[in-house]
C-alpha positions as CSV (number, residue, x, y, z in Angstrom):
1,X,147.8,93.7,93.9
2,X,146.3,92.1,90.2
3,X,149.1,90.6,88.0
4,X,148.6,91.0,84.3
5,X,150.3,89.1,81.8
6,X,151.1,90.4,78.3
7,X,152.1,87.8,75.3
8,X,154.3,88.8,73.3
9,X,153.3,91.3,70.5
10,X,153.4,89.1,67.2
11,X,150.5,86.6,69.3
12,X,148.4,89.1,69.2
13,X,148.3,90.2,66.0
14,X,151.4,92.8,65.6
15,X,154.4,92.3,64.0
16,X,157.6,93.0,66.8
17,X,158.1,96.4,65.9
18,X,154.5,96.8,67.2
19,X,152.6,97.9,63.8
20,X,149.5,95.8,63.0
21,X,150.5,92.3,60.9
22,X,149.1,92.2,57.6
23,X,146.6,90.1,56.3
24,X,148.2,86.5,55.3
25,X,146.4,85.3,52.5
26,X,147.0,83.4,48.8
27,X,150.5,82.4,50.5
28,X,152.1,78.4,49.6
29,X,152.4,76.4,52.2
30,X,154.1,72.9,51.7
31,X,151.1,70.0,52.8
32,X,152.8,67.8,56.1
33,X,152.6,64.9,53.9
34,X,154.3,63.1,50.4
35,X,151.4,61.6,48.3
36,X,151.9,58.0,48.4
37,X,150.0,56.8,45.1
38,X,151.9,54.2,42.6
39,X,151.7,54.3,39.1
40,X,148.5,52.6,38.8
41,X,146.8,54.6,40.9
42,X,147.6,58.0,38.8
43,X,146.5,55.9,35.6
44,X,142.4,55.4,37.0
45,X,142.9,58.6,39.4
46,X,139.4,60.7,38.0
47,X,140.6,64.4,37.0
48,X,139.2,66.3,40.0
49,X,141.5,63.8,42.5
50,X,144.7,64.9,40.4
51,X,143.4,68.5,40.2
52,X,143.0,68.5,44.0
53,X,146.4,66.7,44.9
54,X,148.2,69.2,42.3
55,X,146.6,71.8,43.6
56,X,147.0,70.9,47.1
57,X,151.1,70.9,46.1
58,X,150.7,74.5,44.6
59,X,151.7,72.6,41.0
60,X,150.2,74.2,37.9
61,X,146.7,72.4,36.6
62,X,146.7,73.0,32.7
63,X,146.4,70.8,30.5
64,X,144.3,67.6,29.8
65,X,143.7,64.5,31.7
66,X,147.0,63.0,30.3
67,X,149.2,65.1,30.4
68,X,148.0,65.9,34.2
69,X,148.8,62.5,34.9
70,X,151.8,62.0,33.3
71,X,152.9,65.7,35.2
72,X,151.7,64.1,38.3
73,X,153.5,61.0,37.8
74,X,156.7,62.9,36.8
75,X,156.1,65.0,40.1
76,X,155.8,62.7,42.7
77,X,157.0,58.8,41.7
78,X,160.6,58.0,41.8
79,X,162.1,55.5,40.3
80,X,164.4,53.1,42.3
């Protein structure tokens, strides 16, 4: 006699009341790690790096190349 085993049915692709799970797409999902730049490193950052990180943090990238920095700084440096 074959055993089979079965994985549970939200492995394979089905939510638990057994209907097919829905594609899971354009969702935020918090990045593992805190950026861990100083001060002077958001001053010389290039605008693509700062576009990336904010991006990366699901932060809003409008604005110039200032006031991207100074939002970046704002965002992630605390003061002691």
């Amino acid at each position: 006699m074959e055993s089979v085993a079965r994985a549970p049915s939200n492995v394979m692709g089905n939510e638990p009341n057994g209907q097919p799970q829905k594609e899971r797409c354009g969702y935020f999902q918090m990045p593992l790690h805190y950026p861990r730049y100083t001060k002077a490193d958001y001053e010389t950052m290039p605008e693509w790096k700062l576009d990336c990180l904010l991006t990366e943090y699901g932060l809003p990238v409008n604005g110039d190349i200032d006031q991207k920095r100074k939002f970046a700084m704002g965002a992630f440096l605390w003061s002691h």
